[in-house]
N, C-alpha and C positions, 0 to 999 in steps of 0.2 A: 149529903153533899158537903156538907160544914164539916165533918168528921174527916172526910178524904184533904177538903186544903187545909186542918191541921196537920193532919198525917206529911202534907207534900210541903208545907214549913217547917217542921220539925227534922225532914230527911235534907231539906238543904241545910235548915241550920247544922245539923251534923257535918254536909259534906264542906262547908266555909268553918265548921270550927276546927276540923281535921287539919286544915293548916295554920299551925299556933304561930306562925310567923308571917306575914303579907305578903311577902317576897315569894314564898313557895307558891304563892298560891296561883297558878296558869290562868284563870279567868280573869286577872286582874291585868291592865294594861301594862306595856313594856315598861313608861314612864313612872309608873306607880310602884312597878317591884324595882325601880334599879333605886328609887327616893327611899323607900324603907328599908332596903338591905345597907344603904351606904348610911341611915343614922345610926343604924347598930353596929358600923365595924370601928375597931379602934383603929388610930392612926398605923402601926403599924402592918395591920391587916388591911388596910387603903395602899399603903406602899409596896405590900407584896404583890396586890394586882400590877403593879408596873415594872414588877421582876421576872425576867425570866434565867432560865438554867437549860444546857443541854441534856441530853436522856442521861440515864444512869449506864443501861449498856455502853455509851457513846464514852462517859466520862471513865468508865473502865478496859476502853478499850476491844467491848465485846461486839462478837456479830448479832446479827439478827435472829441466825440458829442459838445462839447459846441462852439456856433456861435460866430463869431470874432466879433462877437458888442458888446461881453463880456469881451474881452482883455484888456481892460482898466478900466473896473469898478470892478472886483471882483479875488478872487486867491491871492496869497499870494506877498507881494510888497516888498520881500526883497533876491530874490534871486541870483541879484548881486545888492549887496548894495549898495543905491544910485542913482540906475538907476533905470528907469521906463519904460516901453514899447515906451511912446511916444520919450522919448529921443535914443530907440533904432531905433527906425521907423525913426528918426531923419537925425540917423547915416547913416542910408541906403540912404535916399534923395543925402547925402554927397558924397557918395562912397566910404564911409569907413568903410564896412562891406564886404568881399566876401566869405562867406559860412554859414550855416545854420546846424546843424544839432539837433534832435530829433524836427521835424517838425512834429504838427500832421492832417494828412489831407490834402487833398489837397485842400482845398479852403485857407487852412493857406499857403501852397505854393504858389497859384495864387497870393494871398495879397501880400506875400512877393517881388515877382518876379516884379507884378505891382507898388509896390513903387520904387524898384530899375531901373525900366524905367522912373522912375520921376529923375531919376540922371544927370548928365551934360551929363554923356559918355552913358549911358546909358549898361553899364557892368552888364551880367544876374549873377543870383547868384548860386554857386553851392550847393544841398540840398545833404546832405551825413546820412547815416543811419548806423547804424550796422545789415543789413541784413547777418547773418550769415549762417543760413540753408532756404531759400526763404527768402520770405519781412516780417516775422512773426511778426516783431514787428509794425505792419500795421494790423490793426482788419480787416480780411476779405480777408488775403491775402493766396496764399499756403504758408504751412508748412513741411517741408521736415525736413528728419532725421537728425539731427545735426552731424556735421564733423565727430567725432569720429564713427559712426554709417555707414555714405558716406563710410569712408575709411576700414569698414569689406566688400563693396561689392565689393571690388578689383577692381572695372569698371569707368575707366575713362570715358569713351562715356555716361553713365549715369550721371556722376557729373554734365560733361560738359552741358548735356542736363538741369541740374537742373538750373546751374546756368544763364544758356541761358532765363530760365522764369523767373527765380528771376529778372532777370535784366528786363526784359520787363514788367514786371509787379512794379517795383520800378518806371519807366519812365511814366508810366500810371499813377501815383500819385508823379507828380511832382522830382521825387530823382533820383541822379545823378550819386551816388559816394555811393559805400558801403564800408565798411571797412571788407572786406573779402580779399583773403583767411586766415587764419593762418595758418601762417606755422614753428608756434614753434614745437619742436620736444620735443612728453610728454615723459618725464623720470622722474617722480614723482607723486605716482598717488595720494599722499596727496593733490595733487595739485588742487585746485577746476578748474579751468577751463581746463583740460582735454579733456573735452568734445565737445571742440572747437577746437582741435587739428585733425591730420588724424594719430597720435600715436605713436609708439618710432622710427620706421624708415627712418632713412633722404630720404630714394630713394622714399618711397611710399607715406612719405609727399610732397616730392618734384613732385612728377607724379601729385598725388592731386590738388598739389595747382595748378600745370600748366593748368589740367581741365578746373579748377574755371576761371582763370584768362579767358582761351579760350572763357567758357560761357560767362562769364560779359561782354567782351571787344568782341563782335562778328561782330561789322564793319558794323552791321545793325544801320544809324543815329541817328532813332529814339527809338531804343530797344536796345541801348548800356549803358552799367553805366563805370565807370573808377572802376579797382580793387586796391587793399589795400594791400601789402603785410605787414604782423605781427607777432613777435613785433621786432623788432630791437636792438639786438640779443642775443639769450641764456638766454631767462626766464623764461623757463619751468623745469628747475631741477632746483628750488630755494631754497635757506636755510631753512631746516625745515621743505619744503612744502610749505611755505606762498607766497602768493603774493606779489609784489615789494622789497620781500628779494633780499641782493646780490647774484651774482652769482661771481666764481673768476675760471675759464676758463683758460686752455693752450692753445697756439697756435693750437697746432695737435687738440685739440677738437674743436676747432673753425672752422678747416679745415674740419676736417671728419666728423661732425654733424652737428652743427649751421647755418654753412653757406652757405653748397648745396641747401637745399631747397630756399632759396632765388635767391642764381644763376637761378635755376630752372625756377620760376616764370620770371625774370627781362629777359631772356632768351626769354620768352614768350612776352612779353614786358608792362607785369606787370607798371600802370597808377603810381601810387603812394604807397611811401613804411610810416609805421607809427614808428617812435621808441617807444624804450621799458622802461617802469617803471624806473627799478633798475638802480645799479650801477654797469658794469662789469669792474671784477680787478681794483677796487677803484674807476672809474670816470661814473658819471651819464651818460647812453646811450644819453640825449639830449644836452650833449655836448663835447661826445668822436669824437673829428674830426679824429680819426682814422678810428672808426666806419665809421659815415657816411660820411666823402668826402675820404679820403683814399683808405677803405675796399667796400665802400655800386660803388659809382660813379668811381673813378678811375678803381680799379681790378673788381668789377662784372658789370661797366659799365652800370647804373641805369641812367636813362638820365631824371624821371620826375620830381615830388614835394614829397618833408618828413612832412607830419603832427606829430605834439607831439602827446601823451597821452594825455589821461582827465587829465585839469589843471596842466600837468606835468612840464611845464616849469617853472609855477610859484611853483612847490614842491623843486625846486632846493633850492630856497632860506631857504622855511618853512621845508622842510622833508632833502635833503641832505648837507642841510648846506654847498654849494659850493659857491654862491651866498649872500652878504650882506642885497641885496635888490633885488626888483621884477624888476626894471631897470638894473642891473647888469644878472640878469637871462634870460633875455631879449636876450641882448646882448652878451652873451656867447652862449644861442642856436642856435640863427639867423646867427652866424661866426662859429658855428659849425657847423650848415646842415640842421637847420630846417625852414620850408618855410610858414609852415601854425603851428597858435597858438590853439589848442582846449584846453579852449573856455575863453572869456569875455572879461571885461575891463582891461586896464590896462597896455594890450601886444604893440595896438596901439602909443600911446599917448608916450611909451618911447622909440617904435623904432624909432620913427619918429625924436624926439630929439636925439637919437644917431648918427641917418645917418647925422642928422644939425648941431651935434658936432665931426664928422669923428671918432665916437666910431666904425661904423656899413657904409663897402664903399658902395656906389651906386651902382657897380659890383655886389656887393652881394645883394641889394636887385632888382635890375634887374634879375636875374637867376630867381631868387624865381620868380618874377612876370611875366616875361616872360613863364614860364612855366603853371603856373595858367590857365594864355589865353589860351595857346596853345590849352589845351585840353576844356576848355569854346567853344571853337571856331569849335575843333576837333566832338563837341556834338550837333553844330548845334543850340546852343542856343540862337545866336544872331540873328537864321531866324526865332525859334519859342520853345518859353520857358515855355510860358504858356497851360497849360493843359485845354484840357475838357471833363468833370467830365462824361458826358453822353454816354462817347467812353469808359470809365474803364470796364475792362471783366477781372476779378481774377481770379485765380480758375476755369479757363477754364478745358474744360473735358479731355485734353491733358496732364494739371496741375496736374489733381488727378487722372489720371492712371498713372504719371509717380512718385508720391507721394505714392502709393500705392505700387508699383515696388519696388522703393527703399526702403521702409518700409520693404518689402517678403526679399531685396536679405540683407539688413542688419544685420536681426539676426541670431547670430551663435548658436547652436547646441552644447551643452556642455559635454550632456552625454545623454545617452538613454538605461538606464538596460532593458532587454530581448525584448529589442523593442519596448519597451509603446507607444511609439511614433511612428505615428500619432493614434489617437484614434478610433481604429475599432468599429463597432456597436454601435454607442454613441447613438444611439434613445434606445438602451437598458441600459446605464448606469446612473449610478446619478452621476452629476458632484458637486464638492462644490467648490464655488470662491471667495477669501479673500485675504489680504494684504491692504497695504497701498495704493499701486498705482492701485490697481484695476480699481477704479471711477473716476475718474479726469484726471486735464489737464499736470500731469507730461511726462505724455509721448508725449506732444510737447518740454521738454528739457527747457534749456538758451535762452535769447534773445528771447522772443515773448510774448508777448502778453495776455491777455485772448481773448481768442476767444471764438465766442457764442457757444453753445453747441451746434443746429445744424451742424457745422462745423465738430466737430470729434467723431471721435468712438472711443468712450469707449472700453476698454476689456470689460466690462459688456456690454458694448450695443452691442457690435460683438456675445458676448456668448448669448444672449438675442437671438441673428436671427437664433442659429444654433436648430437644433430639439433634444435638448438633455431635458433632465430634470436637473435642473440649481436650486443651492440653493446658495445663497449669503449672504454674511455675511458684515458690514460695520468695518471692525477692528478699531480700530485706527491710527491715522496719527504716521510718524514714530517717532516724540519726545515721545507718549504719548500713548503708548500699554497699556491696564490695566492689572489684573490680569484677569478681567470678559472677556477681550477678548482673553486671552492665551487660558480661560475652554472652550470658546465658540466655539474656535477654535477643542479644541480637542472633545468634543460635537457632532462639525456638521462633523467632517472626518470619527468619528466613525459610522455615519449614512448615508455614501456616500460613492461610489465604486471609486472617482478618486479625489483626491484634487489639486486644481492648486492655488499655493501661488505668487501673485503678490507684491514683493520686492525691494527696493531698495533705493531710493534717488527723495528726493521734488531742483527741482532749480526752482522753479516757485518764481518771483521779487514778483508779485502781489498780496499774499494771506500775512496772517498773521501768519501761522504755521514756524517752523523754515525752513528753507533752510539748506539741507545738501548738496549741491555743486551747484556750478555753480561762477561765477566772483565773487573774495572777499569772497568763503564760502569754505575756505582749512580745512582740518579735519586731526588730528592729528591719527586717529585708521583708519586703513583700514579694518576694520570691519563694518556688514549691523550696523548702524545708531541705537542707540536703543535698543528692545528686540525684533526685525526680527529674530534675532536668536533662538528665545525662541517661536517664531509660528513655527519656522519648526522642533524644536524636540517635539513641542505641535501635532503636524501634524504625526509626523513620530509616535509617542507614541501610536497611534489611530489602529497603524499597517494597516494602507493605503497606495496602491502607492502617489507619493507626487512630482508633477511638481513644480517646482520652474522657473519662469522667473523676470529675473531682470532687472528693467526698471532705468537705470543710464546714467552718462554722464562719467565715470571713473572705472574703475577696481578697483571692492571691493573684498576682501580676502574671499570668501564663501568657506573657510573652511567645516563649519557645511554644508553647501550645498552639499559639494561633497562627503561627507561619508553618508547622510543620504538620499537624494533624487534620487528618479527613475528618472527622469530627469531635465535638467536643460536646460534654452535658456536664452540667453544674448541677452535682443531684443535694450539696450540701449535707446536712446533716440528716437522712430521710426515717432515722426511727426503725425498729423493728422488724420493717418488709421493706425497709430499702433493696435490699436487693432482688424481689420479689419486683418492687417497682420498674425498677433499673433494665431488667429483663422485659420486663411488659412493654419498657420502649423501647428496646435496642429489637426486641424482636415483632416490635410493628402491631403489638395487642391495645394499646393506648399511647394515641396520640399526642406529645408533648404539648405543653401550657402555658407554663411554668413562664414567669418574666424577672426580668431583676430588679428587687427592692432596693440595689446601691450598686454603684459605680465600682468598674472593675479597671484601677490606672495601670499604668504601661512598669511603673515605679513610685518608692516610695517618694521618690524624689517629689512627684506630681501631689501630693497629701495637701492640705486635704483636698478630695474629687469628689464632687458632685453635681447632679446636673443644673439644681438652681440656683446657678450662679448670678452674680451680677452681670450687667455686657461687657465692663471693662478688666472683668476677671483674665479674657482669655485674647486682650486686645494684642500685647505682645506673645513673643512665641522661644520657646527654650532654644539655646545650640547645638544643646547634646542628644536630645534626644525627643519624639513625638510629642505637641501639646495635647492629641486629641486623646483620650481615653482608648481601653481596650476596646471596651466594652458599657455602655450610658445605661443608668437606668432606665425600665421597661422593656430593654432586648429581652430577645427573647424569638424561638423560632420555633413552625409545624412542621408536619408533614406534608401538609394539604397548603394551598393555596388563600390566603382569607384575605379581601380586601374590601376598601370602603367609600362610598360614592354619597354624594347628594347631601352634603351637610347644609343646615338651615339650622339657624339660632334667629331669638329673639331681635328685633333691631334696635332695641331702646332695654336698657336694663331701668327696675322703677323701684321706688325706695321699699326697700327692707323685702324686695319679693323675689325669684327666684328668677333664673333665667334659663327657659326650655331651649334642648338640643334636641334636634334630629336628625337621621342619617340613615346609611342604609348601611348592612353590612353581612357580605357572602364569603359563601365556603365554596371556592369550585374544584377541591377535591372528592376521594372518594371514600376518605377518612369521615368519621365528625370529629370535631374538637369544643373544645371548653378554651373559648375568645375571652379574652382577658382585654376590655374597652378600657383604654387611658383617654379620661378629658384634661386638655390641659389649658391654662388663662395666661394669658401677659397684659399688664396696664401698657400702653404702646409710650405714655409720655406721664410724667410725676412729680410730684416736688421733692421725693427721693428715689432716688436709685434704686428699682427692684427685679425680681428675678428674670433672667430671660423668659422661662416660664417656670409656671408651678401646677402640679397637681391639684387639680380642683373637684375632679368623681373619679370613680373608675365602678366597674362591673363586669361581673363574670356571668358568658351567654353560653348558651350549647347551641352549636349549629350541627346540623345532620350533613352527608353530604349533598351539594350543589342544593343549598337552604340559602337561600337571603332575607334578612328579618330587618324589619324597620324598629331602631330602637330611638327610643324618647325617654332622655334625661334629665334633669332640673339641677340644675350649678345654683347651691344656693348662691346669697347674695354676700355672705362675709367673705367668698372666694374670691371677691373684686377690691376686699378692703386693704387697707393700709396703716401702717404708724406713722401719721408724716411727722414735720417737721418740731413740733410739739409736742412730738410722741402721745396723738391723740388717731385714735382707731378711726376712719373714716374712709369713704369711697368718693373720691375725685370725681368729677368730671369728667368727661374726653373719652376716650375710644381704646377698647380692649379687643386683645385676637384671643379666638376662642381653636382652639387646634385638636382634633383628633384624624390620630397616623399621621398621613400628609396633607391633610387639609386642611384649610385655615376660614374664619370668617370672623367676621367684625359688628361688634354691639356698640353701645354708647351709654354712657349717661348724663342724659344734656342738664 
């Protein structure tokens, strides 16, 4: 017996002396390997974790097809000036390099990963993407409906599931770190990136983003990515609409919108948060140390790493002029809160010099680096970093039934005169199919990729499979309608029993037609793009019914839509099977859901629109034109019939506790549908002025048909609170309406 536990201490002793460094060693806690790997690095190896560089294919200009024995002889050699691949590869031997992003491929990951274990310390690299709606911008990966789109289908448990594959499928191909959720809150819908957004409500952004973070950060080792909260803060109602315009924000807004949804997420325990462009209330986001160490760490207690913006640190010096130099900018972000530099030369070389000149203390770049590890270590990276390629399964068949789901519950339902919708006897009718976005890959959205065409369906190729008689027409893209395709249009309507107009918005990076929205593509008319206008009174002229769906990433003013078209669906941005979807509703296989996460105004004129407004927002009324909106958040329409009876709330709300709802709620169709519950609160009287009402739960129910189900909710109790006058968070007194659909009913807190 004494012979065996020498034997069983001597085989441990082996396996703890095999690793000659503490850091390596996996049985050892998180805390403990990131304290001995950071006494042994030298300062300049501390500051290369807070550098990052785009891929090497990327900085040469290559695709994702072209082989890395191409990296150095061909592609374009000037895209950080001066540098060269091989002096980047250099830098990595060094360890003064720790992140990577727009990587293409994962053999370009492996490369990467394998020179940076030629390092002293041997520190894996972290590969970050902007996987926004799946890994889209990865040829081959799923593609799901872009955020705006997520957020009509009110269902957290589906986000969560989305982002749950997005992240295992980013791990399969090498990426680590997405830069997901956003969770700006859209109040501008000139705003191109809109669509990247979950839309003007801080609660339902906030829920959202929480999803995301759940999926991405799911505690599974190997299928985990670190999430990204964005942008840091208040950039989404920007001057004008533009991007990286100022914002100049009060406190109370700051409080009531901006900055919930962050809570929300860092709550969840949200990996890394990214600042924002602009400059709010005069001081550039990457280096308002109120922002980030104040507001972001101290009160919402944010414990990981702050990435800049694309090259935003060095924009201080060149765009807001706070900074003299790119060393000065340097040093102003890094003592303001930023940890990581996206992207290049330059950030290095002068932090390094600051912390040796006591510009920049060691405390401070310990945090930063400290943190880095943490989650390097947290990901398992130092047991196995590198990937293999013969194990990658994309687009599992789990991936595209849950891609197709969210595609069905995301588009809403706009309007539907005497019922056109869904289409009866369609082997007896002629369909006609046109627009811009008909054929193509707009209906993957922002951020992705071109993907082969195997990959998605078309609205044409979904209508192709249905047994209709199908005539199609190629209009033109939306800069460049003719006049031969306005006549053509009204031509083939007048020759066809149903016209279905595919509308809206090109964000596709990769083609050479304009882009009407998506990052950097803000549009001053919220109006369709164009003469889309001028196919649907070409369409309506024909005196045909006339479906309109609009495939966008933002709330276009479709005016002319709504007085002219038999029906309308806002399928947004639906991913892969959008058109697969699109077809499942038009021809009555799945019942529409879908509700609106933002306000659809008449013009921009009306900017900004949203529904919780104050009461005196909308006391007077314009000359020119409608105050009421298109279209209010939560529209949204079935097939079926669903209404709501018998509400009963709590009668007294009681400190810090939750306040039960109940109600009844039927289907007396012969559909089922997926009910999408909005509860919504008003304080009735206050010592400030608050919203008519605001979202306070929501839930997504399946009802079969003629199903009536009693649901029971709980509004917690921060839904009834306030900023008042002190800008102190608290719940009044007095009497609140508690409203779901048309009913109303009233609590108290005495």
């Amino acid at each position: 017996m004494v012979r065996k536990v020498i034997v069983f201490v001597m085989l441990l002793g082996n396996i703890f002396s095999s690793f000659s460094q503490e850091y390596l060693n996996p049985h050892l806690s998180v805390e403990e390997r990131v304290d001995d790997l950071y006494k042994r690095m030298t300062l300049k190896e501390k500051v290369g974790q807070m550098t990052q560089y785009v891929g090497l294919k990327y900085m040469q200009g290559l695709t994702i097809a072209d082989q890395l024995d191409d990296i150095e002889n061909k592609g374009r050699k000037d895209f950080y000036p001066g540098l060269e691949v091989k002096d980047v590869k250099d830098r990595i031997k060094k360890g003064e390099i720790g992140s990577f992003l727009l990587v293409k491929g994962v053999d370009e990951a492996n490369f990467l990963q394998r020179i940076a274990l030629q390092s002293r310390l041997k520190i894996p690299l972290l590969i970050a993407e902007d996987a926004i709606h799946g890994h889209a911008r990865y040829e081959g990966a799923t593609v799901f409906p872009t955020p705006i789109g997520m957020a009509s289908t009110f269902d957290t448990l589906l986000v969560k599931k989305m982002a749950t594959i997005t992240a295992k499928e980013m791990r399969q191909t090498g990426c680590h770190w997405t830069f997901s959720p956003n969770v700006d809150v859209g109040r501008d819908a000139r705003w191109g990136r809109i669509g990247e957004t979950f839309g003007e409500d801080p609660f339902l952004v906030g829920e959202m983003g929480r999803a995301m973070v759940k999926g991405y950060q799911n505690n599974v080792l190997e299928s985990s990515v670190l999430a990204c909260g964005k942008h840091f803060v208040a950039g989404s109602q920007p001057l004008r609409g533009l991007n990286f315009s100022p914002m100049d924000v009060s406190e109370r807004a700051l409080k009531e919108i901006w900055l919930p949804p962050f809570e929300s997420i860092i709550n969840e325990g949200c990996a890394t948060i990214m600042a924002a462009h602009h400059d709010l209330n005069g001081i550039p986001c990457h280096v308002n140390k109120d922002l980030l160490k104040m507001r972001l760490r101290d009160s919402l207690g944010f414990n990981g790493f702050v990435i800049s913006d694309w090259m935003d640190v060095k924009r201080l010096h060149s765009l807001h002029k706070i900074a003299s130099s790119q060393e000065e900018a340097n040093k102003l972000a890094v003592n303001a809160g930023v940890d990581v530099n996206m992207h290049g030369p330059g950030f290095f070389e002068t932090v390094v010099s600051q912390v040796e000149k006591g510009g920049i203390s060691e405390k401070r770049i310990e945090q930063a680096v400290k943190s880095i590890l943490r989650y390097k270590f947290s990901l398992g990276l130092f047991e196995k970093v590198l990937v293999d390629p013969s194990k990658i399964n994309l687009r599992s068949d789990t991936a595209k039934s849950l891609a197709l789901e969210a595609a069905q519950k995301s588009m809403v339902l706009l309007k539907n005169r005497s019922n056109l919708l869904p289409l009866k006897n369609s082997k007896q009718i002629r369909i006609f199919l046109t627009g811009p976005n008909a054929n193509n890959q707009t209906i993957l959205g922002d951020w992705t990729a071109i993907q082969k065409d195997d990959q998605i369906i078309t609205i044409l190729e979904a209508f192709k499979n249905e047994q209709i008689t199908l005539d199609y027409y190629a209009s033109g893209d939306h800069s460049n309608i003719s006049d031969k395709d306005i006549e053509e249009t009204k031509l083939r309507v007048s020759e066809s029993d149903i016209t279905v107009l595919v509308l809206g918005d090109n964000p596709t990076r990769s083609t050479e037609v304009v882009r009407t929205s998506g990052e950097n593509s803000d549009g001053a008319n919220l109006k369709l793009f164009g003469r889309q206008d001028e196919l649907i009174q070409a369409a309506y002229d024909a005196g045909k019914p006339v479906v309109v769906v609009i495939i966008s990433g933002k709330p276009r003013a479709i005016k002319k839509a709504k007085e002219l078209a038999s029906a309308i669906i806002y399928a947004w941005e639906p991913g892969e099977f959008g058109g697969q979807a699109l077809a499942d509703i038009i021809f009555g296989r799945y019942n529409p859901s879908g509700k609106l996460p933002i306000t659809i105004p008449v013009s921009s004129g009306q900017l900004p629109a949203f529904y919780n407004h104050r009461p005196a927002a909308y006391f007077r009324s314009y000359n020119d034109e409608p105050t009421e909106f298109l279209y209010e958040f939560g529209s949204g329409m079935h097939y079926t019939n669903v209404t709501y009876n018998n509400l009963v709330v709590d009668d007294e709300i009681k400190n810090e506790q939750p306040v039960g709802v109940k109600f009844n709620v039927s289907n007396s169709g012969n559909l089922p549908v997926d009910e999408t519950i909005l509860v919504y609160v008003r304080d009735n009287y206050a010592s400030v002025t608050t919203p008519v009402k605001s979202l306070a739960a929501f839930r997504k129910v399946k009802l079969l048909p003629n199903e009536t189900k009693l649901i029971e909710m709980k509004i917690p109790y921060k839904a009834f609170s306030l900023w008042n006058q002190n800008m102190e968070r608290v719940v009044e007194k007095g009497d609140f309406t508690i409203m779901v659909d048309e009913m109303k009913a009233t609590t108290q807190l005495k």
